[in-house]
C-alpha positions, -999 to 999 in steps of 0.1 A, spaced: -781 80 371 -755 72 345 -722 89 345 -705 95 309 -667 89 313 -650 125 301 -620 107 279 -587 127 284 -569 135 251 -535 119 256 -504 122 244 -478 91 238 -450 91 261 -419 76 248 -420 37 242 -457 40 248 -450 45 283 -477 66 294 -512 83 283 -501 117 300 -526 147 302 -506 182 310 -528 211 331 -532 227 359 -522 210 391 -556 204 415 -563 202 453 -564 166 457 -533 139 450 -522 105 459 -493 119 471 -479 156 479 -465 168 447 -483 143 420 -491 160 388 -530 163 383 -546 167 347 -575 192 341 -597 170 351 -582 159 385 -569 125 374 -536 117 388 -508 115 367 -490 81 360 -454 68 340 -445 32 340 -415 18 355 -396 -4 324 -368 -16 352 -397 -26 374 -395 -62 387 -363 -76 387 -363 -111 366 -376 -139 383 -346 -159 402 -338 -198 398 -355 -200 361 -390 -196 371 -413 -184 345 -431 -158 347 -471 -167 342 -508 -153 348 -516 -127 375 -549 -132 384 -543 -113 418 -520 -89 436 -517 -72 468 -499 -46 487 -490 -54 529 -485 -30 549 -446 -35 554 -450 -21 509 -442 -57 496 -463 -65 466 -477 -104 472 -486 -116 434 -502 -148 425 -481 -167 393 -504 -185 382 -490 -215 362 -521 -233 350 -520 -217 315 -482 -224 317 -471 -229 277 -449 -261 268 -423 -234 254 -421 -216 283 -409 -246 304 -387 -258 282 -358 -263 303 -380 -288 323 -368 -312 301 -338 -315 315 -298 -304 315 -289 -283 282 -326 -281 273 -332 -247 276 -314 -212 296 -355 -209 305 -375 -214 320 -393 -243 346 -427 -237 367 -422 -212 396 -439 -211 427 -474 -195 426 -472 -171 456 -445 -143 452 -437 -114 474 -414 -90 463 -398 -59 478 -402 -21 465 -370 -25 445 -384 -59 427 -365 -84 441 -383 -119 455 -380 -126 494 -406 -151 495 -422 -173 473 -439 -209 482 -473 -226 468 -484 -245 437 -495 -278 424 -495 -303 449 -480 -279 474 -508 -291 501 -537 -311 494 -561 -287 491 -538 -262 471 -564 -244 448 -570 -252 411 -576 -219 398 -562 -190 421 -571 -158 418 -569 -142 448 -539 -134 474 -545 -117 507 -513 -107 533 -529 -95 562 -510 -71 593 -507 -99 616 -480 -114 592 -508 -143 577 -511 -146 538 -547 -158 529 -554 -173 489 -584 -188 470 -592 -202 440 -626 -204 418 -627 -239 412 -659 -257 427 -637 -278 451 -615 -247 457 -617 -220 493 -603 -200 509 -567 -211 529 -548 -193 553 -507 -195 558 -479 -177 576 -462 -158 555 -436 -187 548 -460 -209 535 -467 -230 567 -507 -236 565 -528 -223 592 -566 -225 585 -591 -236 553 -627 -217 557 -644 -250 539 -678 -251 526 -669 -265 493 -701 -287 481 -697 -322 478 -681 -335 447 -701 -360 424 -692 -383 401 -684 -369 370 -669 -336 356 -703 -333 334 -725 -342 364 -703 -309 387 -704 -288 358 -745 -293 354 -746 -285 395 -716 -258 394 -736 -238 367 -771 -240 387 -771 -208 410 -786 -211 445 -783 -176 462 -803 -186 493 -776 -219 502 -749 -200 526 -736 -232 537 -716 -248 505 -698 -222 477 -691 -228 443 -672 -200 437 -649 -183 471 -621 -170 445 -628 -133 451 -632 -126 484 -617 -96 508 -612 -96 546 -622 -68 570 -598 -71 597 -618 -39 614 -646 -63 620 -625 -98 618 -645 -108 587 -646 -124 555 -664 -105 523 -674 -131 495 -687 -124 461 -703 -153 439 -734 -157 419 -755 -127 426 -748 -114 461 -724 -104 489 -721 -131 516 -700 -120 551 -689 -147 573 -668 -145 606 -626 -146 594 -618 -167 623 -645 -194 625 -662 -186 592 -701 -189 608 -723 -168 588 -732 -135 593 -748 -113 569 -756 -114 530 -774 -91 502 -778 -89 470 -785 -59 440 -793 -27 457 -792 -43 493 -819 -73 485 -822 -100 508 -808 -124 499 -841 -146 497 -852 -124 468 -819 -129 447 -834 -144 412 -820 -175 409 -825 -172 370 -798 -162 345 -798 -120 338 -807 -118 306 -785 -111 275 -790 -76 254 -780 -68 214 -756 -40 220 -762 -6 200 -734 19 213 -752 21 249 -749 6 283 -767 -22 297 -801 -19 305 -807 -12 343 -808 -41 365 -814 -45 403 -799 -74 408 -762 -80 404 -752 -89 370 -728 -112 371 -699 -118 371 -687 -100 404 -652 -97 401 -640 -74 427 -648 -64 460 -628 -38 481 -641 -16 516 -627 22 524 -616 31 556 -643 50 559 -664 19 557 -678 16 525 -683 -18 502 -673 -15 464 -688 -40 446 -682 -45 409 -702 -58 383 -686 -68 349 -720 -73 333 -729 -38 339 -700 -16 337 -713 -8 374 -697 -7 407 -725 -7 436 -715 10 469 -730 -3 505 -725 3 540 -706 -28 557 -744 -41 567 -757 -39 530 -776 -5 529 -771 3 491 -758 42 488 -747 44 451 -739 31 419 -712 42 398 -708 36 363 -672 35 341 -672 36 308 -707 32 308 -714 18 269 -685 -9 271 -700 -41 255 -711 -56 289 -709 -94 305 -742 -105 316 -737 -140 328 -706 -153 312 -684 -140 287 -698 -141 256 -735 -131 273 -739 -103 247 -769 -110 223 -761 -96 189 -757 -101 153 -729 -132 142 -696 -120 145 -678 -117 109 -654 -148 101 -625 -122 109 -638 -115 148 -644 -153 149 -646 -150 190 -653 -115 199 -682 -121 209 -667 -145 238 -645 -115 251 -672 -91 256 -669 -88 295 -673 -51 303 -656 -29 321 -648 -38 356 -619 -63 360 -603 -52 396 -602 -26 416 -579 -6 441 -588 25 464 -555 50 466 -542 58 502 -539 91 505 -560 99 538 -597 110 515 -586 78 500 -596 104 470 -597 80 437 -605 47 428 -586 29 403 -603 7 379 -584 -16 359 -603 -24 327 -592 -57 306 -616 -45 278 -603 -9 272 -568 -22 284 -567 8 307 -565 17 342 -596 44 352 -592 73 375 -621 76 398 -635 102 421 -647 84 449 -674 101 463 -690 112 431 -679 88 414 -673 107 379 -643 90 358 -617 117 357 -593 100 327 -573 67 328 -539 55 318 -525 30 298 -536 9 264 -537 -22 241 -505 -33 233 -471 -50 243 -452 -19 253 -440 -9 283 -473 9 301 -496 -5 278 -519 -33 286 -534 -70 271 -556 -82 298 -551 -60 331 -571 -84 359 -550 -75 389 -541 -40 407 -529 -26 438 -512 3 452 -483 15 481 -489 40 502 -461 59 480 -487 63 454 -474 32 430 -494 17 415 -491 -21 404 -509 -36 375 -509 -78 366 -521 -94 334 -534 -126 320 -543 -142 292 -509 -148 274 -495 -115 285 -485 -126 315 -466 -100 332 -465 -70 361 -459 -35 358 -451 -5 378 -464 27 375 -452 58 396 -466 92 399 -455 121 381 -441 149 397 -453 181 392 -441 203 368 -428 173 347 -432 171 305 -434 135 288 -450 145 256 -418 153 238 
């Protein structure tokens, strides 16, 4: 069964900081003393002072990925691929520029903001990822990355930057970048044994294992000498009756997606309660499917249900020519589900959706999985949003957003105390 997001009616806090509903406080926060809206969605503010500036004259670039340890140090990726000739500048040279040069692409920064460690990049170590998007720190003080280029994996380093591990299966390269990108684009979800695609993963220390996403399926393999273990697909499918053919497209009249069993590509987050539950999330159907750890299928939840919805590739969306003004609108249709985080309060009560489309983060009952309200919106403002595609959260109840595209920044956003008014 569908279920319709209920929309809160906000009010602007000041600078845009927050979309803040007033009412009644419920049973269920984040933490003790959180205001809650009607609705039950946890109330949020932005941080302005929230991180420090970068030191040494790094610049600050896309966050494709984030994470929160257990010692409350946020790990964020900086990714400096999509690095602008203006923002280096003072790579030129002495006198070129007060900012900036390329920064390392691992960070780790302290509650207050301030960097303690940073290492990785470009030549860094030989098989240093293309295209990050994922950073990992796990509690035995090891920091795990990948990227989603074909000849990208998954690596594992202390938390200096010292490298420990790569899990491998990257297929063989050929001979041309046409003759890869005719082989990368071909799905096989029956091959466990070579990846295209590792760049969103998620460890399971619980079980000591390794949770991929690609193509259309869930593939688990062993975190310490990455032997297979266990796949599905849609709805807990085997993975031997994955389609291997593209889902198809759909001309989009003002409702969601039409139903699908498989995945619908592309999976783009994957995140497991501690009550042992998969969240897998589809950004070509506005759908997150929930599993037990061995692939038993035990719900879908849908937000924001009749979002304009990936199926395939951005751009997937069949539909009338897009007028001269919206010359590529059609190639940033891509749904609704971007990343994911589940809070830590000890129900682990909500999940928090960030959503690149809507330029908001959703509040999610967990177990129902009804959208309660959300928080943020487009702009350049402090607590607005262009291009959210990264999110995590302290056990304090902060929540941490990172953007891409040429946004390229990360924001803090704290919960609201009780009894507190923003709407004047």
């Amino acid at each position: 069964m569908i279920i319709k997001s209920r929309v809160l009616t906000v009010v602007a806090g000041l600078c845009g900081i927050l979309a803040y509903t007033a009412g009644p406080i419920g049973v269920a926060q984040v933490v003790a003393g959180q205001a809650v809206d009607a609705n039950g969605a946890p109330q949020y503010r932005v941080d302005p002072f929230w991180p420090k500036p970068l030191p040494n004259r790094w610049s600050m670039q896309q966050v494709t990925g984030l994470y929160v340890d257990r010692m409350e140090h946020i790990w964020f990726i900086n990714r400096g691929r999509a690095a602008l000739p203006i923002e280096l500048a003072a790579e030129l040279g002495p006198g070129a520029a007060l900012c900036c040069v390329r920064g390392p692409e691992i960070i780790e920064l302290d509650q207050e903001g301030n960097v303690l460690n940073a290492w990785g990049g470009p030549g860094y170590h030989p098989l240093w990822p293309t295209y990050l998007q994922t950073v990992i720190p796990d509690s035995e003080g090891f920091v795990w990355i990948s990227g989603e280029a074909a000849q990208d994996s998954i690596l594992k380093f202390t938390r200096e930057g010292e490298f420990v591990w790569d899990f491998g299966r990257r297929p063989p390269k050929l001979g041309t970048e046409a003759d890869n990108r005719t082989r990368d684009a071909q799905e096989n979800n029956q091959n466990i044994d070579e990846i295209v695609n590792v760049g969103r993963f998620q460890l399971d220390e619980v079980d000591n294992e390794i949770y991929i996403i690609d193509q259309k399926r869930v593939t688990v393999y062993d975190a310490s000498t990455g032997d297979f273990k266990r796949g599905w697909g849609g709805h807990g499918m085997p993975l031997s009756e994955i389609t291997n053919e593209p889902i198809a497209g759909y001309e989009w009249t003002g409702e969601p997606p039409p139903e699908e069993r498989n995945f619908a590509p592309t999976l783009h987050f994957i995140e497991i309660s501690t009550d042992r539950r998969v969240y897998i999330g589809e950004r070509g159907q506005n759908r997150i499917q929930v599993f037990t750890t061995e692939g038993e299928w035990l719900q879908d939840i849908y937000v924001s249900p009749n979002t304009p919805a990936q199926r395939g590739g951005c751009g997937g969306l069949n539909g009338p020519a897009a007028p001269v003004a919206f010359g590529t609108f059609y190639n940033s249709i891509c749904g609704s589900m971007y990343k994911m985080i589940i809070s830590k309060d000890p129900e682990q009560k909500y999940l928090f959706v960030a959503d690149a489309h809507n330029d908001v983060v959703w509040s999610v009952d967990r177990l129902s999985g009804e959208t309660l309200g959300y928080f943020g919106g487009n702009g350049r403002l402090a607590g607005q949003f262009h291009f959210a595609n990264a999110i995590g959260i302290d056990t304090h109840g902060n929540i941490f957003v990172g953007e891409v595209d040429n946004a390229k920044r990360l924001q803090k956003f704290a919960p609201v105390p009780t009894g507190v008014n923003l709407s004047r």
